[in-house]
N, CA, C and O of each residue as an XYZ file, in Angstrom:
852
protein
N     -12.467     22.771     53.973
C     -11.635     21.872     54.759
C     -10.966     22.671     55.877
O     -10.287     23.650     55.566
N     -11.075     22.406     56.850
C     -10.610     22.783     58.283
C      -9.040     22.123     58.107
O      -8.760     21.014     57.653
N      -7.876     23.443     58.750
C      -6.636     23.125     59.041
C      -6.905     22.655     60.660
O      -7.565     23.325     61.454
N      -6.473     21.803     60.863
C      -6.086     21.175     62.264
C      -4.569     21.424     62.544
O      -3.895     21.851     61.606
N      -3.952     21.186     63.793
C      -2.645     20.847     64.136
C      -2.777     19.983     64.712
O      -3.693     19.767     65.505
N      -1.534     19.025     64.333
C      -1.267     17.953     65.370
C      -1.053     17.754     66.575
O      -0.610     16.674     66.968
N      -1.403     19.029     67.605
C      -1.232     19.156     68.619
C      -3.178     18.787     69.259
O      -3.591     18.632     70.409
N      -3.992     18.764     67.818
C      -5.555     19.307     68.542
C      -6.080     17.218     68.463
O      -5.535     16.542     67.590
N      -6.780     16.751     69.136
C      -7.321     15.860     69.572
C      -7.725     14.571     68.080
O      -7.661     13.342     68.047
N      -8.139     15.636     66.997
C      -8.606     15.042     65.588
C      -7.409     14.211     65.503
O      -7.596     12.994     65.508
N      -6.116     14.686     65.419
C      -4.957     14.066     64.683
C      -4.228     12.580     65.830
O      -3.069     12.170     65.765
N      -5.353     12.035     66.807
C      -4.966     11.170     67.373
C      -5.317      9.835     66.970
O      -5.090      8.853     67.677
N      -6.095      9.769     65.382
C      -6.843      9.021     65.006
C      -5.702      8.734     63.939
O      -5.333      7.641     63.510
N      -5.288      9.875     63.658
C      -3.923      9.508     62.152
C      -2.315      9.388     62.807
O      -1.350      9.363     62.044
N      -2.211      9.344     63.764
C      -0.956      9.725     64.487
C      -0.643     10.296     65.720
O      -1.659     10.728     66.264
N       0.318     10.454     66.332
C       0.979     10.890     67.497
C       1.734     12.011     67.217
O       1.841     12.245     66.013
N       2.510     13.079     68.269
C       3.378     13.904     68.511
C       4.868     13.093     69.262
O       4.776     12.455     70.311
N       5.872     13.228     68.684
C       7.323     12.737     69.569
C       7.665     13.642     70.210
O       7.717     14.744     69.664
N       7.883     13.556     71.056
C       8.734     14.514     72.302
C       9.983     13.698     72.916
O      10.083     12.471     72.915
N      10.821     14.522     73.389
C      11.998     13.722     74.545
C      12.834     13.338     73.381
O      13.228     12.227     73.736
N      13.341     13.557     72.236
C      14.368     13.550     71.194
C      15.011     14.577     70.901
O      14.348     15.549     70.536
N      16.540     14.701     70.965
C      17.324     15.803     70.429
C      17.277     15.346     69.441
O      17.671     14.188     69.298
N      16.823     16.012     68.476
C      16.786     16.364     66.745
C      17.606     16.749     66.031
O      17.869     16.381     64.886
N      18.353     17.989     67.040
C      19.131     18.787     66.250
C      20.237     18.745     65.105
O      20.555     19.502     64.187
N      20.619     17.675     65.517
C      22.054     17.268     64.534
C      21.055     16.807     63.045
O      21.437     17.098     61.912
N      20.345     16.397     63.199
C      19.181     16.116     61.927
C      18.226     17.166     61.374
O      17.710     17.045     60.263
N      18.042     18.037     62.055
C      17.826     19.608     61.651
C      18.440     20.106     60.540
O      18.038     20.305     59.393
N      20.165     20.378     61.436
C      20.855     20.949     60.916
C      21.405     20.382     59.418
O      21.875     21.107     58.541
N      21.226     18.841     59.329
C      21.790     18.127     58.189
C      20.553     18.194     57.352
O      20.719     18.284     56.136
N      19.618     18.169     57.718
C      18.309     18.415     56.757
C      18.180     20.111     55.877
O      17.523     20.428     54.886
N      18.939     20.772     56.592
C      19.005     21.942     55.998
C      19.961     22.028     54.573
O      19.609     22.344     53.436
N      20.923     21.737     54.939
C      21.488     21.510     53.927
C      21.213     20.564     52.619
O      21.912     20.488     51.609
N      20.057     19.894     52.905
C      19.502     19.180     51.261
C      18.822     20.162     50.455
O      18.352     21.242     50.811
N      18.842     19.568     49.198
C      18.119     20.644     48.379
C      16.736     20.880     48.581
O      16.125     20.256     49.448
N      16.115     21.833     47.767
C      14.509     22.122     48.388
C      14.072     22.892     46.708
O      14.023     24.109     46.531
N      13.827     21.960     45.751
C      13.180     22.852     44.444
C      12.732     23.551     45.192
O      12.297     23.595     46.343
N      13.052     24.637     43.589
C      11.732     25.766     43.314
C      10.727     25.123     42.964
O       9.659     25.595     43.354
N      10.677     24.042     42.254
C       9.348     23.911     41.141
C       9.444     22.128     41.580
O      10.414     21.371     41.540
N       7.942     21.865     42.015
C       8.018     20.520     42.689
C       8.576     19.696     43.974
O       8.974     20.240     45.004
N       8.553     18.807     43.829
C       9.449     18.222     45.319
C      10.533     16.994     44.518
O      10.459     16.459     43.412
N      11.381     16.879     45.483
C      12.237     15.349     45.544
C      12.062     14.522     46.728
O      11.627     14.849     47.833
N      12.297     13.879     46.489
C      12.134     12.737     47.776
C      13.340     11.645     47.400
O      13.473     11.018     46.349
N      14.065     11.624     48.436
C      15.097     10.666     48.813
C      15.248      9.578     49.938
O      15.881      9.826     50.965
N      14.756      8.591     49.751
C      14.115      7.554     50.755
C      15.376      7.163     51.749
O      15.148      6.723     52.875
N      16.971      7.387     51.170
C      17.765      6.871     52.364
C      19.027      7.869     52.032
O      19.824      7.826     51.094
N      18.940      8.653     52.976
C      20.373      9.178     52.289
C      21.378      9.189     53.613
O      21.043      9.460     54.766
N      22.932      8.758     53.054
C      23.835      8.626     53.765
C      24.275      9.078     54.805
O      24.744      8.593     55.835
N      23.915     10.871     54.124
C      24.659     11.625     55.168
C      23.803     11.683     56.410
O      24.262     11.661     57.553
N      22.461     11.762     56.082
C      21.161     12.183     57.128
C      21.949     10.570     58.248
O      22.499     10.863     59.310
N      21.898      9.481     57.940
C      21.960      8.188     58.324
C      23.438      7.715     59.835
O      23.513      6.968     60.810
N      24.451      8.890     59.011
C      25.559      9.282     59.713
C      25.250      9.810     60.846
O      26.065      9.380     61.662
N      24.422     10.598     61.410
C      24.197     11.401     62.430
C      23.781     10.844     63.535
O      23.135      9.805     63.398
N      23.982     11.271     64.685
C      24.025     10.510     66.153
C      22.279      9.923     66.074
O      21.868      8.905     66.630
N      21.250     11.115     65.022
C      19.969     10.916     65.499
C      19.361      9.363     64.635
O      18.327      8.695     64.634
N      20.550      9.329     64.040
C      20.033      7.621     63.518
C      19.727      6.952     64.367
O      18.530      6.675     64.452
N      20.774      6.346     65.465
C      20.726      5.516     66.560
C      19.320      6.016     66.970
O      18.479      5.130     66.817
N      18.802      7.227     67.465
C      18.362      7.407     68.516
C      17.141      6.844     67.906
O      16.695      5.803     68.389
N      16.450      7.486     66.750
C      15.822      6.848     66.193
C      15.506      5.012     65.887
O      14.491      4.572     66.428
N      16.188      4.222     65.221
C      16.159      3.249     65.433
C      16.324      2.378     66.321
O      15.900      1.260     66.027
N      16.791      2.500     67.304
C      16.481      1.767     68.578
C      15.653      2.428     69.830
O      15.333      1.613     70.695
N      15.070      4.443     70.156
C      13.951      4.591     70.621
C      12.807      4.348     70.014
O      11.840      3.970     70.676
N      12.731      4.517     68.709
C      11.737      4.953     67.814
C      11.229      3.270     67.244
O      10.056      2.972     67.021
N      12.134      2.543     67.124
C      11.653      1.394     66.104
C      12.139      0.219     66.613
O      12.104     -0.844     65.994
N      12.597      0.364     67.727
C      13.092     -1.164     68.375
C      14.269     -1.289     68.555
O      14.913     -1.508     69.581
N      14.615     -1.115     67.326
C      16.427     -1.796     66.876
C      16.269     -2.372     65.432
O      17.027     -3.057     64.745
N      14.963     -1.834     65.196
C      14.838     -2.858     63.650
C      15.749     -1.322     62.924
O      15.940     -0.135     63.184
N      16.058     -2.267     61.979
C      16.968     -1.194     60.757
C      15.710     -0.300     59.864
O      14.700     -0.720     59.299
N      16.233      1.034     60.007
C      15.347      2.123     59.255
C      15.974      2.588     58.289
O      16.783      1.863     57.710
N      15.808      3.616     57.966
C      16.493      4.466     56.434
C      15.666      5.910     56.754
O      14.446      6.071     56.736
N      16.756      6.946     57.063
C      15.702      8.404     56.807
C      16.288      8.842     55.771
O      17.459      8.681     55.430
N      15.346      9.481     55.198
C      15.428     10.279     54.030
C      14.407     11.396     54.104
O      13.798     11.564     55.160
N      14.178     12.173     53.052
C      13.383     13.517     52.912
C      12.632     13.904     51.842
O      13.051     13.788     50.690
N      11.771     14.266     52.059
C      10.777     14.851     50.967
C      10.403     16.210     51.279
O       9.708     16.490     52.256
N      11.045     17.412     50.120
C      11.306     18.777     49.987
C      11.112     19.667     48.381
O      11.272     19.538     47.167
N      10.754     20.410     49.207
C      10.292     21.258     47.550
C       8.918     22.082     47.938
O       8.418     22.488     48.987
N       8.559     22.117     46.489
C       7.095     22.810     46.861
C       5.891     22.044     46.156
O       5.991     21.385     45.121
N       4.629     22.267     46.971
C       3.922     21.620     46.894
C       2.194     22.414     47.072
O       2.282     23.641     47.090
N       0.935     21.951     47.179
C      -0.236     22.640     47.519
C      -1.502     21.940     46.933
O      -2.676     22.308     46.963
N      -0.808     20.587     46.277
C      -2.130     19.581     45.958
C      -2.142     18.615     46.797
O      -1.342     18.594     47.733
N      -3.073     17.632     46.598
C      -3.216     15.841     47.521
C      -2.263     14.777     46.197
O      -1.176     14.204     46.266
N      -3.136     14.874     45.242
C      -1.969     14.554     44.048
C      -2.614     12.760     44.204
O      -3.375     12.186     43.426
N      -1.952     12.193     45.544
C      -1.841     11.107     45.596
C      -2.262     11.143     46.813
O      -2.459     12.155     47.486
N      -2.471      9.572     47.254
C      -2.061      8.912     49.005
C      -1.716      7.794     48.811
O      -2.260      7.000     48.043
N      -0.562      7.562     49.637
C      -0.237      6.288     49.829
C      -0.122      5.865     51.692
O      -0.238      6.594     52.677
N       0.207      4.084     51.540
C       0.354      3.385     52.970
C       1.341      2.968     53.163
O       2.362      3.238     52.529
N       1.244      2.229     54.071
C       3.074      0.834     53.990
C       1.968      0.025     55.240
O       0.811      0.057     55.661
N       2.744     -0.386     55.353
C       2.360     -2.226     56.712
C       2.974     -1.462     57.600
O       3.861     -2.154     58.100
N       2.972     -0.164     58.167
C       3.908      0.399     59.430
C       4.169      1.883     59.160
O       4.251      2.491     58.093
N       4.313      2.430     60.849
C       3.854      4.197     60.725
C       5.077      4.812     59.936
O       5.923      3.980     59.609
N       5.246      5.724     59.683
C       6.336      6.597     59.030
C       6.128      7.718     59.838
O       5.069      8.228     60.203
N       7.609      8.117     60.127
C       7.930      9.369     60.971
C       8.155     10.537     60.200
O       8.508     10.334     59.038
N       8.043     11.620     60.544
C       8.487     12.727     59.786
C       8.954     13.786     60.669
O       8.530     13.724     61.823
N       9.640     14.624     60.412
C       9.937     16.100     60.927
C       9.727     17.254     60.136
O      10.461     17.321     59.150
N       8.818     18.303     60.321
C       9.142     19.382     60.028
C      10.380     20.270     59.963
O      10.630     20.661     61.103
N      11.384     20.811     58.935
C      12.396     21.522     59.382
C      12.688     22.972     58.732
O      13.019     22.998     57.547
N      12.624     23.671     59.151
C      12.571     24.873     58.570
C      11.199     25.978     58.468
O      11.144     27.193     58.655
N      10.560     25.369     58.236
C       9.218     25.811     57.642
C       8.080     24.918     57.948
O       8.200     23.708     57.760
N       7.145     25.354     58.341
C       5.724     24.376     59.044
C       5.213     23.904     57.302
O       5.314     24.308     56.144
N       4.629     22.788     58.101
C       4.038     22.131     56.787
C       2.908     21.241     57.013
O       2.860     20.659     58.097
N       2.032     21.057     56.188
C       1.005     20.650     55.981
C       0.207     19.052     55.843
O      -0.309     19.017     54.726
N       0.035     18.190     56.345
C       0.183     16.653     55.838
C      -1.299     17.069     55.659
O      -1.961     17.810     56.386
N      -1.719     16.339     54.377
C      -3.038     15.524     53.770
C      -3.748     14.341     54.208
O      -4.023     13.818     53.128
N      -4.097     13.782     54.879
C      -4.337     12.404     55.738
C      -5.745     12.120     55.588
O      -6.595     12.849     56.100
N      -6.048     11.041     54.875
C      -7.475     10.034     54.911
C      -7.222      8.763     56.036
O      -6.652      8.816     57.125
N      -7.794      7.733     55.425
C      -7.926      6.543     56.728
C      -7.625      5.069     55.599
O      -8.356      4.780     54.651
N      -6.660      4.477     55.923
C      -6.802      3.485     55.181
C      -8.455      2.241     55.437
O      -8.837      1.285     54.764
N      -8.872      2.717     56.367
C     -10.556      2.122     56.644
C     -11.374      2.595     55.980
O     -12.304      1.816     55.769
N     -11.531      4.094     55.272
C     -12.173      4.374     54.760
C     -12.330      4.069     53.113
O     -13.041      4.537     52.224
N     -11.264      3.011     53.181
C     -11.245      2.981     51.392
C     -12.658      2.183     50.947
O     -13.315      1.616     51.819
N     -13.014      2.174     49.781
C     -13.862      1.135     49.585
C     -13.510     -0.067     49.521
O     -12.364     -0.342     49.877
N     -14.365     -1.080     49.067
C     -13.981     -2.340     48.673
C     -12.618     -2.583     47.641
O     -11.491     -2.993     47.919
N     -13.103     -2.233     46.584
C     -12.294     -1.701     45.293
C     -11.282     -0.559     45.756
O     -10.703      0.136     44.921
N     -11.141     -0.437     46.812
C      -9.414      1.062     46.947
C      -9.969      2.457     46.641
O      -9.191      3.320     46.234
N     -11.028      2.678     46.782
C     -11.573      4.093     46.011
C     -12.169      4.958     47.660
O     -12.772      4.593     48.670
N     -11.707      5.948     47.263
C     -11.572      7.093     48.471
C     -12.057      8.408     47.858
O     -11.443      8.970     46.951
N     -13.249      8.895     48.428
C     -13.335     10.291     48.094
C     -12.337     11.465     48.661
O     -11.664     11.311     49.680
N     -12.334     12.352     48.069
C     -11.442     13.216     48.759
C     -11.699     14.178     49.761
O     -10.959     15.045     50.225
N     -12.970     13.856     50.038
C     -14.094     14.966     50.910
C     -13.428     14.348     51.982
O     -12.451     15.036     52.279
N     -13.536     13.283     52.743
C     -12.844     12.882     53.398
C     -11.734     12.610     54.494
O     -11.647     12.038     55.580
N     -10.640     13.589     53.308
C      -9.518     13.907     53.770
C      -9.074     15.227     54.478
O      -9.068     16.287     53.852
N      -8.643     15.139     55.991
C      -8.346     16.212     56.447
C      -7.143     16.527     56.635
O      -6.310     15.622     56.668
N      -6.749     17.868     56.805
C      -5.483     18.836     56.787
C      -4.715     19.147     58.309
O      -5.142     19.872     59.208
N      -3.537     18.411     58.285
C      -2.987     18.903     59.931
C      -1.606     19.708     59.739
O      -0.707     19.121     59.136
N      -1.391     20.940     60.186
C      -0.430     21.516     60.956
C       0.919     20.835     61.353
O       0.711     19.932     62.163
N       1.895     20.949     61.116
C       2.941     20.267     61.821
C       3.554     21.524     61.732
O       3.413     22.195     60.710
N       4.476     22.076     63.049
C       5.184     23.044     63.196
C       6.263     22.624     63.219
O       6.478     21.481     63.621
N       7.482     23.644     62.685
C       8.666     23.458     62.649
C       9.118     22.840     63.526
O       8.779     23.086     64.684
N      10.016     21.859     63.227
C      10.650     21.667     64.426
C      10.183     20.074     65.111
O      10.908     19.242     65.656
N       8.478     20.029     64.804
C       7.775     19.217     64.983
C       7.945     17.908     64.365
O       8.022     17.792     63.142
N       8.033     16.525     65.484
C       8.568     15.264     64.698
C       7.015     14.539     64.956
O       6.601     14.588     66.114
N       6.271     13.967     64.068
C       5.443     12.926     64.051
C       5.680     11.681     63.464
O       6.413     11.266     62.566
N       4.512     11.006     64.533
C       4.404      9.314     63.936
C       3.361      9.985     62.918
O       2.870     11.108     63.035
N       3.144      9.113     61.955
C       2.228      8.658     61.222
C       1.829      7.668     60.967
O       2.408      6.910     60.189
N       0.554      7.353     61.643
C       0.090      5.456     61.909
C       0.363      5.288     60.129
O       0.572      6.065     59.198
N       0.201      3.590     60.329
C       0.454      2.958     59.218
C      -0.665      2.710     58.608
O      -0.744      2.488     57.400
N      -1.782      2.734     59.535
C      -3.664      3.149     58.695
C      -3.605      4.315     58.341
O      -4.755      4.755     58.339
N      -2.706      5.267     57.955
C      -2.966      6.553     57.657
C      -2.503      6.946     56.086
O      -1.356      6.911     55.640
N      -3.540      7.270     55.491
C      -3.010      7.650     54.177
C      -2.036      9.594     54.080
O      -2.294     10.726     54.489
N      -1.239      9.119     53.519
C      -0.567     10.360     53.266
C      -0.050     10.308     51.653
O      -0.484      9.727     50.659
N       1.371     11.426     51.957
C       1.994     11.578     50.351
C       2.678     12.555     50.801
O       2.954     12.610     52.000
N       3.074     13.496     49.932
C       3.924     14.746     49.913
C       3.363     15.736     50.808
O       2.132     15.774     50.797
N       4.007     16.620     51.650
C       3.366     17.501     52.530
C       3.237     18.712     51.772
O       3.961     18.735     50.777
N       2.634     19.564     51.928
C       2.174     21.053     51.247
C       2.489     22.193     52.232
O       2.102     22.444     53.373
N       3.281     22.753     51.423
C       3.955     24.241     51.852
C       3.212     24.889     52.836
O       2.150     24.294     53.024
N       3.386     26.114     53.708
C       2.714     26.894     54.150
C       3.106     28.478     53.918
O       2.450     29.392     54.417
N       4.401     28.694     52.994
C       5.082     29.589     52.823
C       5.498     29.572     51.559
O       5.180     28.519     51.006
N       6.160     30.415     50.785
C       6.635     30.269     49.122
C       8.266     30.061     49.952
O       9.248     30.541     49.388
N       8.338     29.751     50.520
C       9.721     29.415     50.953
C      10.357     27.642     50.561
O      11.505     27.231     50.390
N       8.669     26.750     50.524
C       8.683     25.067     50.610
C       8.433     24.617     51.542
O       7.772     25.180     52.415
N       9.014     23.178     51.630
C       8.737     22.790     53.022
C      10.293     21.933     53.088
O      10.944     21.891     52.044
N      10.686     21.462     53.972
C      11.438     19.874     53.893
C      10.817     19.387     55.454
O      10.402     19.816     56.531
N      11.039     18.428     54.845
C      10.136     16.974     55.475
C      10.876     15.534     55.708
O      10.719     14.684     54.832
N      11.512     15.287     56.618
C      12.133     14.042     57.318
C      11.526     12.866     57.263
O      10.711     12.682     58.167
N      11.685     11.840     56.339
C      10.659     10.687     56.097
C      11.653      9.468     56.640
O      12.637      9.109     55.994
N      11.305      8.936     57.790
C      12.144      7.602     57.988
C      10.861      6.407     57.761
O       9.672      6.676     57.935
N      11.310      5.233     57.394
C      10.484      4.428     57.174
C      11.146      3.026     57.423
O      12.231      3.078     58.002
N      10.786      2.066     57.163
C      12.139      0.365     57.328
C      12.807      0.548     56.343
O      12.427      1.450     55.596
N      13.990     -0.194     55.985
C      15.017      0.222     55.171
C      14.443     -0.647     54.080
O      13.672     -1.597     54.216
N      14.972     -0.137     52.942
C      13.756     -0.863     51.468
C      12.621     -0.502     51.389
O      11.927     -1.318     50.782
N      11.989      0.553     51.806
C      10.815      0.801     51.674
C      10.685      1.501     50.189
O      11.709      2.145     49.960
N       9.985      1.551     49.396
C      10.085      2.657     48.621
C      11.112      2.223     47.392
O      11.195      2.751     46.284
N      11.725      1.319     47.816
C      12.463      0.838     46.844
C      12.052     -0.126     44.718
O      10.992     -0.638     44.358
N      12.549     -0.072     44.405
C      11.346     -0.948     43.267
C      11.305     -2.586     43.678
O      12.083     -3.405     44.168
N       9.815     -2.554     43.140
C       9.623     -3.908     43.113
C      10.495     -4.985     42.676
O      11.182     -4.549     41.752
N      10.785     -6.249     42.939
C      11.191     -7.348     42.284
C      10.714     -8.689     41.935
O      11.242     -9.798     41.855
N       9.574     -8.232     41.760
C       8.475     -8.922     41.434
C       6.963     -8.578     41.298
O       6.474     -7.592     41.850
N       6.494     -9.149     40.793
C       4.597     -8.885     39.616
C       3.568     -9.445     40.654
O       3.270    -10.596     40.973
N       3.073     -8.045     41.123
C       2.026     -8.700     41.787
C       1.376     -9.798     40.818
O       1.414     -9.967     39.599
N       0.662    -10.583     42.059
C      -0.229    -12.102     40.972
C      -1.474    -11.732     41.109
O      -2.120    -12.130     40.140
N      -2.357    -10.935     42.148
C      -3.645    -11.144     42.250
C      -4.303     -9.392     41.633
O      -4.521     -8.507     42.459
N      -4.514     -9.185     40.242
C      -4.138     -8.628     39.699
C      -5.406     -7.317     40.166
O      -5.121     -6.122     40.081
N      -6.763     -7.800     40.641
C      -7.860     -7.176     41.358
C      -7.944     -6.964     42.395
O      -8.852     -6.183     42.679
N      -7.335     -7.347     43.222
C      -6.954     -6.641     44.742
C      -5.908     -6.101     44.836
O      -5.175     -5.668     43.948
N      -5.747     -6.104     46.321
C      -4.591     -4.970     46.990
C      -3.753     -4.423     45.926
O      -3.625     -3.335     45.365
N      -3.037     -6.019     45.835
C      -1.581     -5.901     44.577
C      -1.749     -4.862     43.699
O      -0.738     -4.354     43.213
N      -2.740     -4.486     43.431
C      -2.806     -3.617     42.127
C      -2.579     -2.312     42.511
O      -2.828     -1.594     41.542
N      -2.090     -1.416     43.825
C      -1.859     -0.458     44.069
C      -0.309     -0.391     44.562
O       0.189      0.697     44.850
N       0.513     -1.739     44.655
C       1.731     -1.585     44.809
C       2.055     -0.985     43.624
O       1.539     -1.183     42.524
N       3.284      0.049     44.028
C       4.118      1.031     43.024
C       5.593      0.905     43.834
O       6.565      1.322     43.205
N       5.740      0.569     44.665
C       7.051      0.206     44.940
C       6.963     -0.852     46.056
O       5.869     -1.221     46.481
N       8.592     -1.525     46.712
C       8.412     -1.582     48.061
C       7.502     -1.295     49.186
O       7.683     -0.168     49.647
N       6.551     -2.003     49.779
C       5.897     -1.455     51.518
C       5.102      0.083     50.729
O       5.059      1.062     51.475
N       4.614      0.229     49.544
C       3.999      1.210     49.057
C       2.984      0.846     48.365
O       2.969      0.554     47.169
N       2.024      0.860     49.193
C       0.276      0.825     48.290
C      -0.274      2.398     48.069
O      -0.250      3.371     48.822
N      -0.764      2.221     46.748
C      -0.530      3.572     46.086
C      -1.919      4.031     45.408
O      -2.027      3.692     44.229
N      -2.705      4.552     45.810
C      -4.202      5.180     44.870
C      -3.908      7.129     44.794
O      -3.491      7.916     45.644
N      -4.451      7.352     43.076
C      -3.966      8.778     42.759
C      -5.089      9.169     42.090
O      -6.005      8.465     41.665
N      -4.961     10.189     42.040
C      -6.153     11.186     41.609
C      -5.688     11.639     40.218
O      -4.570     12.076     39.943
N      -7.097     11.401     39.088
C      -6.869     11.300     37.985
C      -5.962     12.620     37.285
O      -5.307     12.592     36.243
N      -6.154     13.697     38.174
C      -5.141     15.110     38.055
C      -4.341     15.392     38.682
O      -4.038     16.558     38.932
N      -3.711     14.269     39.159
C      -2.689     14.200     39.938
C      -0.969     14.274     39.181
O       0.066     14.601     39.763
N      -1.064     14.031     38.344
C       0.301     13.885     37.461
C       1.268     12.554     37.967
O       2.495     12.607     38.051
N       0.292     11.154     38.334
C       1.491     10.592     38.561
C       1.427      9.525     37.533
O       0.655      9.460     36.577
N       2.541      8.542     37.949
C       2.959      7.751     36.712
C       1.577      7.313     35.978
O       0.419      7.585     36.293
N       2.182      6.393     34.677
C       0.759      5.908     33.874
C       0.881      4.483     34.722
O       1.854      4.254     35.441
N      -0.149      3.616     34.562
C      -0.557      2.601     35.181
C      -0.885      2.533     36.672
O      -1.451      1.604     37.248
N      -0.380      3.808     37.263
C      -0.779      3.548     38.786
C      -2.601      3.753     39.212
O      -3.295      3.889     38.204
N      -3.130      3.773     40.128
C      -4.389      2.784     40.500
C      -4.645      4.392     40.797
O      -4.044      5.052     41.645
N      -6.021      5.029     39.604
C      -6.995      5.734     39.832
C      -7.805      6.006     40.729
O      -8.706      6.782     40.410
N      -7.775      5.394     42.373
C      -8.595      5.206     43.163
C      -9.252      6.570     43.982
O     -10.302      6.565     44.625
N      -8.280      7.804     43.762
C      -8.998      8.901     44.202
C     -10.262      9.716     43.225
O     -10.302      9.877     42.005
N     -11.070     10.065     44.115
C     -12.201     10.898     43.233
C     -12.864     12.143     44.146
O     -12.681     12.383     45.340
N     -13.426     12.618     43.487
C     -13.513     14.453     44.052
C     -12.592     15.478     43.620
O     -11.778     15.346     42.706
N     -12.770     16.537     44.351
C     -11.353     17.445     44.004
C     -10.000     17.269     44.117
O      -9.692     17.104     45.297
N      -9.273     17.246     43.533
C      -8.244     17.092     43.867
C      -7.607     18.388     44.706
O      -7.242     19.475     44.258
N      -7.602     17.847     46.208
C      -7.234     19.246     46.877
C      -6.144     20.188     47.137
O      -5.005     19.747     47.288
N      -6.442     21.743     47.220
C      -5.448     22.354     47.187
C      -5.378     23.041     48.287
O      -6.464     23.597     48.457
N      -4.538     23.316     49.240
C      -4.721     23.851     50.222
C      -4.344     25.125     50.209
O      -3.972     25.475     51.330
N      -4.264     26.240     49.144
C      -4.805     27.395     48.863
C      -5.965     27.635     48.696
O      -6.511     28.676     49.060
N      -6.425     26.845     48.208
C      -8.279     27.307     47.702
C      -8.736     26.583     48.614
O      -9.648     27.281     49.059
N      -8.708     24.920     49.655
C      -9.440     24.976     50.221
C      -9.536     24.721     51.629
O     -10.336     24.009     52.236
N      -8.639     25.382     52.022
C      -8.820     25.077     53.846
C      -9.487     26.807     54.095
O      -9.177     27.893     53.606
N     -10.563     26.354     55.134
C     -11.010     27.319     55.361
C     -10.392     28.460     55.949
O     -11.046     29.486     56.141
């Protein structure tokens, strides 16, 4: 598997680069969240990040004026594990440490939700670096490039990610990969995630120690 950066032509098919945003005040507050040793957390809305001037800038350059929620996903990482979607792109920032996104195609699924993992290619995001991530784009947790971790700026619509409040009905399609809120969800059988969620990955489950070239 070839590392790309999101700066090279491939990654215009999964996403964009943001430019023309002061970040900084969201940098600096992103630093201060925690970052395991062992695994990641992910916090879909947190207060303090939300407080900062770069909320505004965000939700009304970035998303209209519709109401968002940033939060973060940090720790360590070096599998695919999973991919998931939503109905709409998700932004992220690199902070501290460059990091790695996993990205398939929500077109490429099969009929049945099933995605090989050959498939899936590896992009670069440099510190510092804020991306869209189309909403056809499968992702998940980003993967380290350092034993240092990563943290990772996830804004999305507000409720995303949140639990369901209600049973999917159509129990053989789509529905069957919701796992939360605006979250359609297929995992790889060595992936370690919950029981009942939708088996739809197959191949290696990739590691981007052993396999980017």
């Amino acid at each position: 598997m070839k590392l790309y950066k999101v700066t090279d032509p491939e990654f215009k098919e999964y996403g964009r680069v943001i430019s023309g945003y002061d970040m900084q005040d969201l940098i600096d507050g992103m630093l201060k969240t925690p970052c395991p040793e062992d695994g990641t957390i992910y916090v879909a809305s947190d207060p303090a990040l939300e407080a900062l001037a770069a909320y505004e800038k965000i939700e009304k350059g970035l998303w209209g004026g519709l109401p968002v929620q940033i939060g973060y996903c940090n720790g360590r990482n070096t599998k695919l594990n999973a991919l998931e979607y939503h109905r709409n792109s998700e932004i992220n920032l690199a902070v501290g440490e460059d990091l790695i996104l996993l990205l398939g195609k929500q077109q490429d699924l099969s009929e049945d939700y099933r995605l090989d993992t050959a498939a899936v290619k590896a992009f670069l995001v440099p510190a510092g670096v804020m991306v869209e991530v189309y909403a056809t784009s499968l992702h998940y947790a980003p993967c380290q490039t350092s034993d240092k971790g990563f943290r990772c700026v996830v804004v999305l619509p507000k409720g995303t990610n949140e639990d369901l409040t209600f049973s999917p009905e159509i129990k053989d399609g789509e529905e069957r990969l919701l796992a939360a809120a605006n979250k359609w969800l297929v995992v790889h059988p060595e992936g370690g995630q919950a029981a009942g969620t939708y088996e739809g990955l197959y191949g290696k489950n990739l590691d981007v120690t052993e396999d980017i070239n």
